[in-house]
C-alpha positions in Angstrom: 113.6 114.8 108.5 112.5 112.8 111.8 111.2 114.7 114.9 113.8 115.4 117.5 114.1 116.6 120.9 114.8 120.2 119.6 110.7 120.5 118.6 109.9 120.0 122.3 109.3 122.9 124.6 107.7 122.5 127.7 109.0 125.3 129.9 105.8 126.7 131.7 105.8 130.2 129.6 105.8 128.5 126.1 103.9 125.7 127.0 101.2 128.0 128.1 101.6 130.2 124.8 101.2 126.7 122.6 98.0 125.8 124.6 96.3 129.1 124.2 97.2 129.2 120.5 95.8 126.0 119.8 92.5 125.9 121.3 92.1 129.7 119.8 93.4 127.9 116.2 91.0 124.9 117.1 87.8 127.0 117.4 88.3 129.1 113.9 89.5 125.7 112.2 86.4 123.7 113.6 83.3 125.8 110.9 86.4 125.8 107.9 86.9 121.4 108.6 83.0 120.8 108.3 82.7 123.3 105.7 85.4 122.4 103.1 84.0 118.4 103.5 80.7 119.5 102.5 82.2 121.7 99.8 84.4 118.8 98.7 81.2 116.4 98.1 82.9 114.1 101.0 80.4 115.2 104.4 81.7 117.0 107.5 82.5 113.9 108.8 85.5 113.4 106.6 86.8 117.3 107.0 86.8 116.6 110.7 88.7 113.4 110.6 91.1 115.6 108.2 92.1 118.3 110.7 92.6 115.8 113.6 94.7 112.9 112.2 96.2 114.8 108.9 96.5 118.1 112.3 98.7 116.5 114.4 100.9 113.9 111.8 102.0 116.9 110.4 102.8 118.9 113.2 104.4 116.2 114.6 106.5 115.2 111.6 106.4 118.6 108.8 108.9 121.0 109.1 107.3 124.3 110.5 106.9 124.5 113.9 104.2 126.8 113.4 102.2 125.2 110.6 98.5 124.3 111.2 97.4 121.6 108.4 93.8 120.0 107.5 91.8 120.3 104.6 91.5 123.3 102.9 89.4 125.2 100.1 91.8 124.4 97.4 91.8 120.8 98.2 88.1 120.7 97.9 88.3 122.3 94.5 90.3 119.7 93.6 88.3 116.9 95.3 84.8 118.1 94.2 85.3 116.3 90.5 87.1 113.5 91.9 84.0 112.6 93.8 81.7 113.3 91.1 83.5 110.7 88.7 84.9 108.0 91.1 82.1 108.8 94.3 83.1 109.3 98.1 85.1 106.4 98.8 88.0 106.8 96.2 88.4 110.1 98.6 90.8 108.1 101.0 92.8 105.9 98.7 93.4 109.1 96.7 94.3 110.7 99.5 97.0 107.6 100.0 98.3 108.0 96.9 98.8 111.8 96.9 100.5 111.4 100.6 103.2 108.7 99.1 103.6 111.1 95.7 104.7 114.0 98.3 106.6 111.9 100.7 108.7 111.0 98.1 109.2 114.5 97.0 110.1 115.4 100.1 112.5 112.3 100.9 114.3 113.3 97.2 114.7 117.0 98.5 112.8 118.5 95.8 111.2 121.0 98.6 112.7 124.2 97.1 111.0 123.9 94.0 108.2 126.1 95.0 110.6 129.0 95.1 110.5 128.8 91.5 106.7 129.9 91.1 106.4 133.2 90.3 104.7 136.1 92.5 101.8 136.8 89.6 101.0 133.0 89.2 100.6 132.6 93.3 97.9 136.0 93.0 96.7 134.5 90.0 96.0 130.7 91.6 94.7 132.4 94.7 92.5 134.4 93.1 91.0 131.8 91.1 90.7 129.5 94.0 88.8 131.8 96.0 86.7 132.6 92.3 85.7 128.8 92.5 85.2 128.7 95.9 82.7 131.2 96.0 80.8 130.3 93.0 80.8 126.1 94.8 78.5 127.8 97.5 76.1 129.5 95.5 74.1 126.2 95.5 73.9 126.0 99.0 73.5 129.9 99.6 69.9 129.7 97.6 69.2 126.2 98.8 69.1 123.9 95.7 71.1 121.1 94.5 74.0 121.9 92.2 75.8 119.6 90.3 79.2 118.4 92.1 82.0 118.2 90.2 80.6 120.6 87.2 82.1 123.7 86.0 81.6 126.1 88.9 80.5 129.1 87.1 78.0 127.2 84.9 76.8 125.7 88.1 76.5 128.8 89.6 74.3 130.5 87.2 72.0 127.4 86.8 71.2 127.5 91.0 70.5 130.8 90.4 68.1 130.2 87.5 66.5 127.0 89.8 66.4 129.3 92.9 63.4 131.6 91.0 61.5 128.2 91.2 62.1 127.8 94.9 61.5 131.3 96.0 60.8 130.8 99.9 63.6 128.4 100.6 66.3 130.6 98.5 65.1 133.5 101.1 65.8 131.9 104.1 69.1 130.2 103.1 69.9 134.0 101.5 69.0 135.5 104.8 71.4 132.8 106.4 74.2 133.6 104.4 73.7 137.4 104.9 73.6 136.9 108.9 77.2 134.7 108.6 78.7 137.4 106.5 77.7 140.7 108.6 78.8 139.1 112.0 82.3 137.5 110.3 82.6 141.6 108.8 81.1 143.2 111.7 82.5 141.2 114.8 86.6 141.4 114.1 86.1 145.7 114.4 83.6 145.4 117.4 85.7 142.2 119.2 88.7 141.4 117.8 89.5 138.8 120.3 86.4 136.5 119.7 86.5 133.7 116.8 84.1 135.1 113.8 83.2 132.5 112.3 82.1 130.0 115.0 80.2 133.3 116.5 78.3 133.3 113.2 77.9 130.3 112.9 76.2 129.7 116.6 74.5 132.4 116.0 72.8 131.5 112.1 72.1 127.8 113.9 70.3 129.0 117.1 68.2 131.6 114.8 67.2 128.7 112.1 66.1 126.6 115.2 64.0 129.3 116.9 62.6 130.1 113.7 62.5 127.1 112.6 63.6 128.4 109.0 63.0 125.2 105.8 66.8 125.1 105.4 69.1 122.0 105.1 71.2 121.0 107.7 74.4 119.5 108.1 72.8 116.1 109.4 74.4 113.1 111.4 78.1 113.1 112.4 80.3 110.4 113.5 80.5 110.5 117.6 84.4 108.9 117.1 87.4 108.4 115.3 86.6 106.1 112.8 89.3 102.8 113.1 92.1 102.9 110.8 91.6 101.1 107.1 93.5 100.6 104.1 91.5 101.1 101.6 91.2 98.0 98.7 92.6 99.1 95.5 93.2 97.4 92.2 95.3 97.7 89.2 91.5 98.9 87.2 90.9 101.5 90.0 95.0 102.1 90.2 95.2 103.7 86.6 91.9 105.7 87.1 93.5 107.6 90.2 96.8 107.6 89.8 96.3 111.0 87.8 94.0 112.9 90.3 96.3 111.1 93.1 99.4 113.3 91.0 97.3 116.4 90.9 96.2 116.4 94.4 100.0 115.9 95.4 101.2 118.6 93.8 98.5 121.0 95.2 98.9 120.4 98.3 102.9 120.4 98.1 102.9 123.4 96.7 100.2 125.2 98.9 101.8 123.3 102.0 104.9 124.8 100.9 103.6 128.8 100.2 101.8 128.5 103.6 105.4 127.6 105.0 106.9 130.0 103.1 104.3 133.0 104.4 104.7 131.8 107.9 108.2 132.1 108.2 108.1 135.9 107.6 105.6 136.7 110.2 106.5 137.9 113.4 105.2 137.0 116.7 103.3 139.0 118.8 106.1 139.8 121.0 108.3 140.6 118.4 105.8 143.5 117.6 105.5 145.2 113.9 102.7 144.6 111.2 102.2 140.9 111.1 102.1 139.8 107.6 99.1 138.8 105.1 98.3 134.8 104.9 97.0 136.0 101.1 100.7 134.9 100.0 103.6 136.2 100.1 103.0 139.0 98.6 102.6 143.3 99.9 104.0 143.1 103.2 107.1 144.9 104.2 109.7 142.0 105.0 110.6 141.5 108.7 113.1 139.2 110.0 112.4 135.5 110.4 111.5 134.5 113.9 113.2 131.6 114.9 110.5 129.4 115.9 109.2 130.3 112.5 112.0 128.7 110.3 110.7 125.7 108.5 112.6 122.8 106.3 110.6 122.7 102.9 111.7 119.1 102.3 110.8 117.8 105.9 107.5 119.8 105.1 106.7 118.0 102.4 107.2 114.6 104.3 105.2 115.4 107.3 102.3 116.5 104.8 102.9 113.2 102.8 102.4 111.3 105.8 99.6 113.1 107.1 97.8 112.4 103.9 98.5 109.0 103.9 97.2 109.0 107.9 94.6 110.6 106.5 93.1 108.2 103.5 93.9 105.3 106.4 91.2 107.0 108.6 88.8 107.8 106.1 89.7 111.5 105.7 91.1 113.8 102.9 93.9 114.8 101.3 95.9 117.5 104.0 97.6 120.9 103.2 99.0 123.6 105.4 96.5 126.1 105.6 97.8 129.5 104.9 94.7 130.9 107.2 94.7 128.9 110.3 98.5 129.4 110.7 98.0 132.9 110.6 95.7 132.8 113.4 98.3 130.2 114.4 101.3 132.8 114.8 98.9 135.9 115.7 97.7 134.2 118.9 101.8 133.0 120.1 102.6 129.8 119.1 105.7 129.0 119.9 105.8 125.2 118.8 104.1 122.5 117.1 102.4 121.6 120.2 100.0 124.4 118.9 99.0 122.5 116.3 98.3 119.3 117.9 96.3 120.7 120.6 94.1 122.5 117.2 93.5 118.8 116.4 92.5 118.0 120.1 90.1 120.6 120.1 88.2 119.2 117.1 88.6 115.6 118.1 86.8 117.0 121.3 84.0 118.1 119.4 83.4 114.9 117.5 83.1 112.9 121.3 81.3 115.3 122.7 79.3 117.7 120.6 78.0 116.1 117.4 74.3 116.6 118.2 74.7 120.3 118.6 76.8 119.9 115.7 74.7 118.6 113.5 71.3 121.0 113.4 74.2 123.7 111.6 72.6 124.8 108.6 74.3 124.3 105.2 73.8 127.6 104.1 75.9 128.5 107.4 78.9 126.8 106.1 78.3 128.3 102.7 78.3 131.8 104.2 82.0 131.3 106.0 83.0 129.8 102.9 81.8 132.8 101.0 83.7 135.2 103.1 86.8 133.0 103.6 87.0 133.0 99.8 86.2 136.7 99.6 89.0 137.8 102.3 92.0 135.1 100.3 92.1 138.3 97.3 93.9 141.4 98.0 92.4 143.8 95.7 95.8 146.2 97.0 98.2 143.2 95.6 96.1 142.7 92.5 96.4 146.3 91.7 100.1 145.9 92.3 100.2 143.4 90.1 98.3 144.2 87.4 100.1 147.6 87.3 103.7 146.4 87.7 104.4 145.4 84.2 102.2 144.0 81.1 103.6 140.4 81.4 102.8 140.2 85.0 99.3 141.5 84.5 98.8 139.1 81.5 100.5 135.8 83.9 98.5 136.9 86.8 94.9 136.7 84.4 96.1 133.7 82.8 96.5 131.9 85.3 93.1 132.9 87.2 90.8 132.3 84.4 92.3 128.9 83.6 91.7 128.0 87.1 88.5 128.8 86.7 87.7 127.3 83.5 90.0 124.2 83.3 91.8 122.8 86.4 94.1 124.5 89.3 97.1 122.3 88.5 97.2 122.9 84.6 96.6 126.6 85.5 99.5 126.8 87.7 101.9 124.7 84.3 100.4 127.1 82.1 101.2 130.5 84.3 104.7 128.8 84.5 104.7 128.9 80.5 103.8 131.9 80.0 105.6 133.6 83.0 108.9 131.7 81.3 107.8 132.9 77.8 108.0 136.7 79.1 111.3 136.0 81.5 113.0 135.0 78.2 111.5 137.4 76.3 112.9 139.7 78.3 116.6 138.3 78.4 116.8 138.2 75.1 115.7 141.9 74.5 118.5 142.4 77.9 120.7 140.6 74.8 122.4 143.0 73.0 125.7 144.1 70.3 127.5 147.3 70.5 129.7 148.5 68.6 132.7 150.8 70.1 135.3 153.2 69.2 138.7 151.4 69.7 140.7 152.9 72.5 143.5 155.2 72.2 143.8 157.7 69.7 143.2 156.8 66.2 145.5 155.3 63.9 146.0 155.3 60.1 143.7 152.1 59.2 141.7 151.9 62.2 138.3 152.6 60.0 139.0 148.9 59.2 138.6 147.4 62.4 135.3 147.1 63.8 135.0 146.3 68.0 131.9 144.3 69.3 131.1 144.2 73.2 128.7 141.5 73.6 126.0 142.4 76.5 123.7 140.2 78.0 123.0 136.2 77.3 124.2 134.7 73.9 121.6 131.7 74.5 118.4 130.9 71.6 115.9 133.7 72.4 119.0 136.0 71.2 120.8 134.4 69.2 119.8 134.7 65.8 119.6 138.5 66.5 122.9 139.1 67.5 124.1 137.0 64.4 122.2 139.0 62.0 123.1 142.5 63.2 127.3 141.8 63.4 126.4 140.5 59.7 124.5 142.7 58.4 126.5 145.9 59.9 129.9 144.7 58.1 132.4 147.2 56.3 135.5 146.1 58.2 138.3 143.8 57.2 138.7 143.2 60.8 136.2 142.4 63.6 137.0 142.1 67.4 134.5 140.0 69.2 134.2 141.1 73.0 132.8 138.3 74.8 134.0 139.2 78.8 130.9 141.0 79.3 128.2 137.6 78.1 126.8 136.6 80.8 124.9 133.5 79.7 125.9 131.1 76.7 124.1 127.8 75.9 124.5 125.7 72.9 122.1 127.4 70.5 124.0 130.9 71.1 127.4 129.4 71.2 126.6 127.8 67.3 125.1 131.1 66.4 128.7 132.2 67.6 130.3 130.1 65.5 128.3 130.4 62.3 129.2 134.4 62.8 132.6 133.4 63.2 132.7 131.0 60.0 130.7 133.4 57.8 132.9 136.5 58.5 135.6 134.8 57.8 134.2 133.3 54.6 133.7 136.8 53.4 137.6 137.8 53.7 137.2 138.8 57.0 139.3 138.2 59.8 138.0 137.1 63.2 139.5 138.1 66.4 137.9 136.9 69.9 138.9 138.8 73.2 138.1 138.0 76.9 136.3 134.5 76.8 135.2 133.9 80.5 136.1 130.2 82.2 132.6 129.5 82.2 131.8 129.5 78.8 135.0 128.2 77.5 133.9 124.3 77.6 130.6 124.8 75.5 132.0 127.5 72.6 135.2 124.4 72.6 132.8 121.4 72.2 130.7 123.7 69.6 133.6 124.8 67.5 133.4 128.0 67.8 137.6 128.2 68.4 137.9 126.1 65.4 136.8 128.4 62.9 139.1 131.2 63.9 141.6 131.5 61.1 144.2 131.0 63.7 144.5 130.0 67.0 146.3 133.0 68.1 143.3 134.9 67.5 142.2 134.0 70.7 142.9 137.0 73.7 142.6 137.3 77.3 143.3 141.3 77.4 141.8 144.2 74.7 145.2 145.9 74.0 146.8 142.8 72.5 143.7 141.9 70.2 143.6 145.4 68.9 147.8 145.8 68.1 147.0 142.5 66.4 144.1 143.7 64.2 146.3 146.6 63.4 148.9 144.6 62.3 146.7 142.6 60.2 145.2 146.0 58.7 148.7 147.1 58.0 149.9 144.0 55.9 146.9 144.6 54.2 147.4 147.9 53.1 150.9 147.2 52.1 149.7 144.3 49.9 147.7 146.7 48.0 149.9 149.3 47.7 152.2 146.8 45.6 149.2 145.9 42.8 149.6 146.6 39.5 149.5 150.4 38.4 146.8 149.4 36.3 144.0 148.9 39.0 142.5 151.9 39.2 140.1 152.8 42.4 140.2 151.0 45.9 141.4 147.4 45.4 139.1 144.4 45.5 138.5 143.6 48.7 140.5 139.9 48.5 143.7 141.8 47.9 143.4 143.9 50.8 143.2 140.5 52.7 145.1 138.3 50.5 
């Protein structure tokens, strides 16, 4: 999990790929870092800070080669109601705290966790993060105050109300937001090769200073690295943060993770072929992994635990990998994670020598690249995929967006787990299933007795009680042949349901035979009981033929016993007889 020599390239070609890669990620990152620490409630300052120390710790120390990390829209969803109940400065020490949470994730190799999120939840968290990121900048699109840390939407619709009061203003911060949006839409078809964003955003700032436009700006910014802290903490302020700290850890482990993820599917430019969506991983054909692009979740999540950490120390933010900037990352050649650390350089560059020009940016500037950042994360093609694919999925996928948006990213993301489980096991237990079959060979003399069960699918306790009922309910045999080779899942709940079956067949005269009981699943149906209430133990079988000579025989002896009852009886014989 420690760099080696193996993440150091410095033959002329690559080297010369890396620099060009980061100074092209550096200049889209530089607008997104003062942008998300305004939207976070934190100041530019901090967002800078984030993508230069958090930029290069985790390149130096995560496990892509390729990743680009700093603070991201998510993270300021996140942030926005930490600052509003604890303020500004709990920013770094949460930071802290979320870096430890993930290094020790990673240290304890729980990296591959993330494979376990479903596709619909990851559509459904994106698309309600880019729902709340849009709806943060509506404040700053009309110029007026909104209230940090509020309900988004709420928020949203009360600037909108309060911008009717402040009709000039809410013009020219409109008109600002409309110029950002039409060059960022406009520029990529005209000049593919120039950054967007920082085009727009030049351009909004030198026609607010001409014009000299009433808009906010983004004000003073620190002209250097600010020297390293730890910030105080103590056991009062410990158990207020400690759950935000959590929350914050686990969004950026799993983001850091999907961004990863995504990354390692793209191809480079030399490799050629369609380059693959940073939306998720999600719609694009799958390509094979590029070498340089293979990452190590669980040294990923301790180089983006120790960039958070470096992070809080310097006064900056919790880090992720951002899906976006290694997009841009991988489109423009990097080859290593010098890439990344020269992205950071650039930045740091900017806060030595640029702040002035820096700081006349108008707010409503960010707020525009936010708007279109956020507008550009949905794929209305992938949400149509979704939403079409099945019912569950379409029902997971809305869950987990609106709870985003109403309640909180990290309960959205549990409760699209629930329900995306609810509907897996739904559907296994409806993939559960009895049939009953004609025994094989020709038919015998008594063979109408004998009834042959092939169980399908998982015996486990969405199925259970199903498959108990409909063996019981569907008796008129005095023998039954349980076929088990074909059950590909038992747990405890279906292995008792097994067993009940077993005891209350036989309770009712009938006699139990089991055939084909798979290795696996022998330990649990033993400690159960299942074998035990078998009438005998040689009514266990490997092969069919056996089991069915058996149940024969057993038919036979009963038909003989019946044939000997008094000549008295009249009509078929009880039914105890027959199996006495």
């Amino acid at each position: 999990m420690l760099p080696s020599r193996a993440d150091v390239d410095l033959r002329p070609r690559t080297l010369r790929a890396d620099l060009l890669a980061g100074i092209t990620v550096g200049v889209v990152a530089l607008p997104l870092a003062l942008a998300f620490g305004v939207s976070a409630g934190v100041g530019p300052g901090p967002g800078l800070v984030t993508a230069v120390v958090a930029g290069v710790v985790a390149a130096v120390f995560g496990g892509s080669r390729v990743q680009v990390s700093g603070p991201t829209g998510a993270m300021a969803v996140v942030l926005a109601p930490i600052v509003a109940q604890h303020g500004p400065a709990a920013v770094p020490l949460v930071a802290i705290l979320a870096g430890v949470v993930v290094l020790l994730a990673g240290v304890t190799r729980l990296g591959r966790v993330v494979t376990f999120i479903p596709w619909p939840v990851v559509e459904g968290f994106t698309a309600g993060i880019a729902a709340i990121i849009f709806l943060q900048q509506v404040p700053a699109a009309l110029g007026v105050s909104g209230a940090v840390g509020g309900n988004p939407l709420v928020v949203a619709v009360d600037s909108v109300v309060a911008a009717f009061a402040n009709g000039p203003t809410a013009l020219w911060t409109l008109g600002t937001v409309a110029l950002v949006a039409v060059v960022m839409l406009v520029l990529p078809r005209v000049a593919p090769a120039l950054p967007a964003s920082l085009v727009a955003v030049v351009l909004a700032t030198v026609v607010v200073q001409l014009t000299g436009a009433p808009v906010a700006r983004i004000g003073a910014l620190p002209d250097s690295l600010p020297l390293p802290t730890v910030p105080h903490l103590d056991a009062g302020m410990l158990r207020s943060l400690i759950g935000p700290a959590v929350a914050v850890a686990a969004l950026a482990a799993i983001e850091s993770l999907l961004s990863a993820r995504v990354a390692a599917a793209m191809p480079s430019p030399a490799q050629g072929g369609p380059v693959r969506s940073p939306r998720g991983p999600s719609g694009a054909t799958t390509v094979p992994d590029d070498a340089s692009h293979r990452y190590d979740p669980d040294r990923e999540l301790v180089g983006q635990g120790l960039a958070s950490i470096a992070s809080g120390v310097f006064g900056g933010m919790p880090a992720t990998g951002a899906i976006a900037r290694t997009a841009v990352n991988v489109r423009a050649g990097a080859r290593t994670r010098l890439a990344a650390v020269v992205h950071s350089v650039v930045i740091l560059g900017v806060i030595y020598l640029a702040t002035g020009p820096v700081s006349v940016i108008p707010l409503a500037a960010l707020a525009g690249v936010l708007m279109v950042t956020a507008v550009r994360m949905v794929s209305v093609a992938t949400l149509r995929a979704v939403l079409t694919s099945t019912r569950a999925d379409a029902v997971v996928l809305v869950v987990t967006a609106v709870v985003t948006i109403a309640v909180d990213l990290i309960e959205a993301v549990q409760i699209g787990l629930l329900v995306a489980a609810f509907f897996a096991l739904r559907s296994v237990a409806k993939a559960a299933a009895v049939h009953r079959e004609p025994l094989p060979g020709p038919a015998l003399p008594g063979d109408e007795h004998i009834a042959l069960y092939r169980l399908d699918g998982a015996m486990f306790f969405g199925a259970a009680d199903r498959i108990h009922a409909q063996i019981r309910d569907d008796q008129d045999a005095l023998v039954v042949v349980l076929r088990l080779s074909h059950l590909r899942l038992v747990d405890a709940t279906g292995a008792h349901a097994l067993g009940e079956l077993v005891a209350d067949l036989e309770r009712s005269g009938v006699t139990v035979l089991v055939k084909g009981i798979q290795p696996a699943h022998l330990p649990v149906l033993t400690r159960v009981g299942v074998l035990d209430e078998l009438r005998h133990e040689k009514h266990l079988f490997a092969d069919l033929p056996p089991a069915i000579e058996h149940a024969r025989s057993h038919v036979a002896r009963a038909q003989a016993g019946a044939a000997a009852l008094p000549a008295s009886t009249t009509g078929d014989p009880p039914r105890d007889a027959l199996t006495a």
